[in-house]
C-alpha positions as a printed Julia matrix, in Angstrom:
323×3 Matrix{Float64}:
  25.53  -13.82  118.89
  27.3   -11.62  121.8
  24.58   -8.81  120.85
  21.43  -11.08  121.82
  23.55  -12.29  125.18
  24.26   -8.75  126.14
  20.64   -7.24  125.8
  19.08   -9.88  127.33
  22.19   -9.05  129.83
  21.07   -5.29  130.67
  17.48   -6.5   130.75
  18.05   -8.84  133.37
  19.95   -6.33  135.19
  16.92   -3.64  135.16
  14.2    -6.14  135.68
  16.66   -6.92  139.26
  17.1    -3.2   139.76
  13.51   -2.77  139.35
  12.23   -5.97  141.59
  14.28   -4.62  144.54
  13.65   -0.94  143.94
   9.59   -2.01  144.03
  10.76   -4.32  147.2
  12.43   -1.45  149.34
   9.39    0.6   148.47
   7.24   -2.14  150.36
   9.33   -2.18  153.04
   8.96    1.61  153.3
   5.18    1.79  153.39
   4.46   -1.73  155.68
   2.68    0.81  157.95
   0.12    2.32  155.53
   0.16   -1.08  153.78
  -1.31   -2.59  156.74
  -3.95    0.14  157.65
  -5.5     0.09  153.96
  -5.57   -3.35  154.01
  -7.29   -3.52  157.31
 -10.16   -1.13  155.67
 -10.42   -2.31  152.36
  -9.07   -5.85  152.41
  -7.94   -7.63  148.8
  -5.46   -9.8   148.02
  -3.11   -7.36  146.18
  -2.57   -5.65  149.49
  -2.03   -8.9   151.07
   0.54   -9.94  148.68
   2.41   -5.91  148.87
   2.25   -6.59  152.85
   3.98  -10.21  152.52
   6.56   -8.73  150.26
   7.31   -5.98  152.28
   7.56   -8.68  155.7
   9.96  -10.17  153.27
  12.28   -7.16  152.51
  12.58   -6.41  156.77
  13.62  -10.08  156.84
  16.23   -9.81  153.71
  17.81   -6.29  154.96
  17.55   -7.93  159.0
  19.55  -10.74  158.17
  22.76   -8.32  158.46
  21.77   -7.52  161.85
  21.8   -10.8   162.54
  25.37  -11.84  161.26
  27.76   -9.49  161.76
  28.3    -7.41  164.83
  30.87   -5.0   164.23
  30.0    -2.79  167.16
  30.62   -5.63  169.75
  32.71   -4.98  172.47
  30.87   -1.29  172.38
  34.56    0.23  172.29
  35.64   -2.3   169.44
  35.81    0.66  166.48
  37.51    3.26  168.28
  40.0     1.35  170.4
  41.96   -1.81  169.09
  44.41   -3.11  171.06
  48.04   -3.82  169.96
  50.4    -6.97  171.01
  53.15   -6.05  173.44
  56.65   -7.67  173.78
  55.8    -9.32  170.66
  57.66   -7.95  167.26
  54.49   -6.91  165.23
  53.32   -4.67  162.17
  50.66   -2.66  161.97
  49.2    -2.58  158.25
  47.17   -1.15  156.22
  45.92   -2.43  152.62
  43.28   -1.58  150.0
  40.89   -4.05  148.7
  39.83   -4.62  144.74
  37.0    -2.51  145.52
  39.05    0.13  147.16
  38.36   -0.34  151.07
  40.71    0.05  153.28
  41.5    -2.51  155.5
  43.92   -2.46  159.16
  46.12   -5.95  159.21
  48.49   -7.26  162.33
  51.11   -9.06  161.54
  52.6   -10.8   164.37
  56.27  -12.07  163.88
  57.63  -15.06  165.46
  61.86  -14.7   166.19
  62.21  -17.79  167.5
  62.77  -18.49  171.6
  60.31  -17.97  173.89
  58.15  -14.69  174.45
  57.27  -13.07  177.47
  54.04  -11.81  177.04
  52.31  -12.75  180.22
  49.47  -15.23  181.27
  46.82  -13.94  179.6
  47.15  -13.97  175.99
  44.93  -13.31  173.49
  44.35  -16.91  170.76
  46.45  -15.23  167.63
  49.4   -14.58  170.26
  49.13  -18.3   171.85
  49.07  -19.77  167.92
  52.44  -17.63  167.57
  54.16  -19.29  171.1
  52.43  -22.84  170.73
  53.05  -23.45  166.84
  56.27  -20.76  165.98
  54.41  -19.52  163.27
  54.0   -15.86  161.85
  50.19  -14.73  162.41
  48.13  -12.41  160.39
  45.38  -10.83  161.59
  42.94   -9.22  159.85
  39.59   -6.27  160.8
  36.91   -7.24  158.2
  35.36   -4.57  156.97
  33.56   -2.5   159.32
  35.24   -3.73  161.97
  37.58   -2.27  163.97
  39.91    0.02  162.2
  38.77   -0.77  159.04
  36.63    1.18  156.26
  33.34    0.21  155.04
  30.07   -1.94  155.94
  30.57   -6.16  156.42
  28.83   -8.25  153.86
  28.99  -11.75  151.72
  30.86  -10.19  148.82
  32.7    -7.7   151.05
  34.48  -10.23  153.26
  35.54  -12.31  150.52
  37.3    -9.68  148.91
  38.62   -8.77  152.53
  40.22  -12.43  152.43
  41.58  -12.39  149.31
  43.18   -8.45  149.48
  44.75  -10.39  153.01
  46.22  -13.23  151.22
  47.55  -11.31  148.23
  49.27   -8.95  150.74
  50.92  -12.0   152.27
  52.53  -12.96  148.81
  53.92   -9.42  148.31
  55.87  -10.36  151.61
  59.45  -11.45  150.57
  60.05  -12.24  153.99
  57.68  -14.53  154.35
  57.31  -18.43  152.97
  54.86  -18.21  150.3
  54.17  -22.16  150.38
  53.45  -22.1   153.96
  50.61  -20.25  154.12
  47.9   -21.72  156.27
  44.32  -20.19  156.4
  42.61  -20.3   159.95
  38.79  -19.35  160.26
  36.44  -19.67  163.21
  32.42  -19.58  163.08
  31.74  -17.09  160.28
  35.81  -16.41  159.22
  35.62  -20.47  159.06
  33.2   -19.83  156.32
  35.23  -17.18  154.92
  38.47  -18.84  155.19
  36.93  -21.94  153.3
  35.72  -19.58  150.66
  39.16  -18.13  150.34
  41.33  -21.49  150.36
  38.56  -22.8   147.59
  39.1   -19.72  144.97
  43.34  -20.1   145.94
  43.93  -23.51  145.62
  48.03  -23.6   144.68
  48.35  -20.19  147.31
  47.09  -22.1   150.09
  49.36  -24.74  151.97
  45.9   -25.67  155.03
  43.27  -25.11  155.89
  42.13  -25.14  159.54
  38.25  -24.49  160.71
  36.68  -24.69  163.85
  32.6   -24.53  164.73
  32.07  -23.54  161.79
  28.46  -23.96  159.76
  27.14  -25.23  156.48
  25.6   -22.54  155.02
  23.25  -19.44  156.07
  20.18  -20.79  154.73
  21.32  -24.66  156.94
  21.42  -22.36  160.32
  18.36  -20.29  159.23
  16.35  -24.18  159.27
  18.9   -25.05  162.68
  17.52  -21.94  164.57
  13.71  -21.12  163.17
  12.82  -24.83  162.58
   8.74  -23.87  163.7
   9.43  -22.52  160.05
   9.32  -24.01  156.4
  12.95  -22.39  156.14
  14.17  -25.11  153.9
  11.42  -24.15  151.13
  12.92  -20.73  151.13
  15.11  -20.46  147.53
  18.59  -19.27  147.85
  18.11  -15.72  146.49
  16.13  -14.74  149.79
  19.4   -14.9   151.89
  21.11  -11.49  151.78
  23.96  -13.89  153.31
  24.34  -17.39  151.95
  28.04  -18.57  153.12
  27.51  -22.01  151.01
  30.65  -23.41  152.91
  29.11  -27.02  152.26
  29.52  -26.66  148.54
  33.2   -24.3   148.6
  34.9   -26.71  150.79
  34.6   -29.89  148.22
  37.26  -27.81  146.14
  39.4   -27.54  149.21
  42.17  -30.54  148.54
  44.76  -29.23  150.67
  45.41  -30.86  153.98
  42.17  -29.91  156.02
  42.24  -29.71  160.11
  37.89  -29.25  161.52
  38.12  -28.52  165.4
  34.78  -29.14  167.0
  33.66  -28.11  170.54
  30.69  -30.56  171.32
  29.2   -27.75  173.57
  28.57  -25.38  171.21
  25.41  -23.81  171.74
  25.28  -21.68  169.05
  26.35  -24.09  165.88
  25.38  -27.23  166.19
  28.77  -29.4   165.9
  27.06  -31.78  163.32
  28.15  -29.75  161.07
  31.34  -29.53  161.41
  31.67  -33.36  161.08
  29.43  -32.74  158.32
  32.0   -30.39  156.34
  35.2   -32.76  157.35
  33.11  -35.91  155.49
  32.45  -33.11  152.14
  36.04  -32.95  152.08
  38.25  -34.24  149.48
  41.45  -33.7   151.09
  43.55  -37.05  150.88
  45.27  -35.56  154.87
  42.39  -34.35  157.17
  41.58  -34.56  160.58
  38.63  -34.29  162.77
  39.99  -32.83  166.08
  36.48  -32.67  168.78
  36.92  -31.36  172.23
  33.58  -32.46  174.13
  34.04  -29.18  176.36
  34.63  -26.6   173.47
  31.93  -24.07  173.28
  31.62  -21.69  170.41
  33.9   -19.33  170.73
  36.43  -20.86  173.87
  37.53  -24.16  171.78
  40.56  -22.93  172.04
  40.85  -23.08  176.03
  40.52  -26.65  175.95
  43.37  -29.35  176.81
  45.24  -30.57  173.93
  43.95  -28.17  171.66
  46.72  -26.54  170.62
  48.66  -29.74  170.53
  46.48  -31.36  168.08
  47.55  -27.61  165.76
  50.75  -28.36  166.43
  50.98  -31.6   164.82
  48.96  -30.78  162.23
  51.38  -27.61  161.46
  54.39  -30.02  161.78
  52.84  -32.68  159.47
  52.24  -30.09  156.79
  55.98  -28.87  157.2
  57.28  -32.59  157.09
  55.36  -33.43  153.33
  56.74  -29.9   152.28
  60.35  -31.39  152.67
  62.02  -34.18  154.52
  65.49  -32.22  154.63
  63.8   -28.83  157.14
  63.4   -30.51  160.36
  60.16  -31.11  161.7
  60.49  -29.01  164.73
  61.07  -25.65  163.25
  57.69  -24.47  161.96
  58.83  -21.05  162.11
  58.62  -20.47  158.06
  54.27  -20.68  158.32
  51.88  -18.17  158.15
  48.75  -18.34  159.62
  45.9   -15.8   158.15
């Protein structure tokens, strides 16, 4: 029987291959497309000029999502932590990209690093927990081109790292992700279930193809099937296998995702401890500047210590790591 399965298989694959070979050459010709159509008309042409509108939309979608030129000095200049005890990293992932980590080491005490802090470096201070951060690919230091697959396997190659680390607590690892890493960072928690302690998200979204019908609803977006998203991000389905405790932080004034969603994702959780944290002033991406936010982290970090053990005092959360 495994002969049948694997022809039909490599058939499959080639009629694929051949469907997005035939696509690209659309998109290659829209222009002469168009002009023959205008003098001889017929729906054939019609149809090659729809499917080649169709392949600009598909490849445009990246252009859309990920900006890994943004600051304009972001891939030739990334700046480094001072006063803080930190490693610079670098890692390959299954597919063989190579990837630039930060690891940012909390000693205990208190750190002088100045007023203005970067978020990672105020997570270290506020919750006394080890942070990892990580350049998808494409971004910053790191090799390659940003995509679905490729950011996944970014995520994972970052948490396997972490449990090579025999100075680090590998049940306290938390996963933090904000707009599209919350996406990624539910991805990664759902596929690593027993690896990953928390979970934290903040204005985060539902899936591609939900913000697709958010943004262009004058469009049937919602009749579109799945396969037309280059990007799909289906964090609506990944995060009902998330069971570990769960913190969603939503900024009501975000103007980008609309924070229905995030109370959207904290209802599709199953997690028996999770917690809706909404700051009515958090905007997309400054959340984090908002009063009590980092006290609401803070007790979720300390009530994830306390179920770990009731012996390791509550206050010391210095054992966590924070991807």
């Amino acid at each position: 029987m495994e002969k049948p399965w694997r022809l039909w298989g490599s058939v499959e694959r080639c009629a694929l291959a051949l469907a997005y070979w035939s696509w690209g050459a659309c998109r290659i010709s829209l222009l002469a497309l168009i002009l023959t159509f205008h003098l001889y008309g017929g729906f054939f042409l019609l149809a090659l000029i729809l499917a080649s509108v169709a392949a600009i939309l598909y490849k445009f979608q990246d252009v859309l999502l990920y900006f890994p030129d943004q600051p304009s000095s972001s891939r030739l200049y990334v700046a480094m932590p001072t006063g803080i005890p930190h490693e610079n990293v670098y890692i390959r992932t299954k597919d063989g990209v190579r990837l630039n980590l930060i690891l940012l080491r909390y000693t205990g005490g208190d750190s002088n690093i100045g007023h203005r802090v970067p978020n990672a470096l105020l997570m270290l201070v506020n919750l006394k927990a080890n942070v990892v951060l990580v350049d998808y690919r494409g971004y910053g230091k790191s090799e390659g081109e940003p995509s679905e697959d490729g950011l996944y396997l970014d995520s994972q190659a970052t948490l396997d790292y972490v449990m090579t680390r025999s100075d680090l607590d590998k049940t306290k690892v938390m996963v933090f992700g904000r707009s599209l890493g919350g996406a990624v960072a539910v991805r990664l928690a759902s596929a690593n279930p027993h690896r990953v302690a928390a979970i934290v998200v903040e204005n985060t979204f539902l899936s591609i193809p939900h913000m697709a019908a958010t943004l262009f609803s004058f469009l049937p977006m919602r009749l579109l099937p799945l396969w037309f998203y280059r990007n799909q991000f289906l964090s609506y389905r990944q995060v009902a296998l998330c069971r570990m405790p769960s913190l969603f932080v939503s900024g009501l004034s975000d103007q980008l995702i609309p924070p229905v969603m995030m109370k959207q994702l904290y209802e599709l959780s199953p997690a028996r401890t999770k917690r809706l944290a909404i700051f009515s002033e958090g905007t997309h991406n400054d959340t984090w500047q908002c009063q009590g936010y980092f006290a609401a982290l803070e007790q979720f970090v300390k009530d994830l210590m306390n179920s770990h053990t009731r012996e390791e005092s509550v206050q010391s959360t210095a054992s966590v790591t924070i991807i």
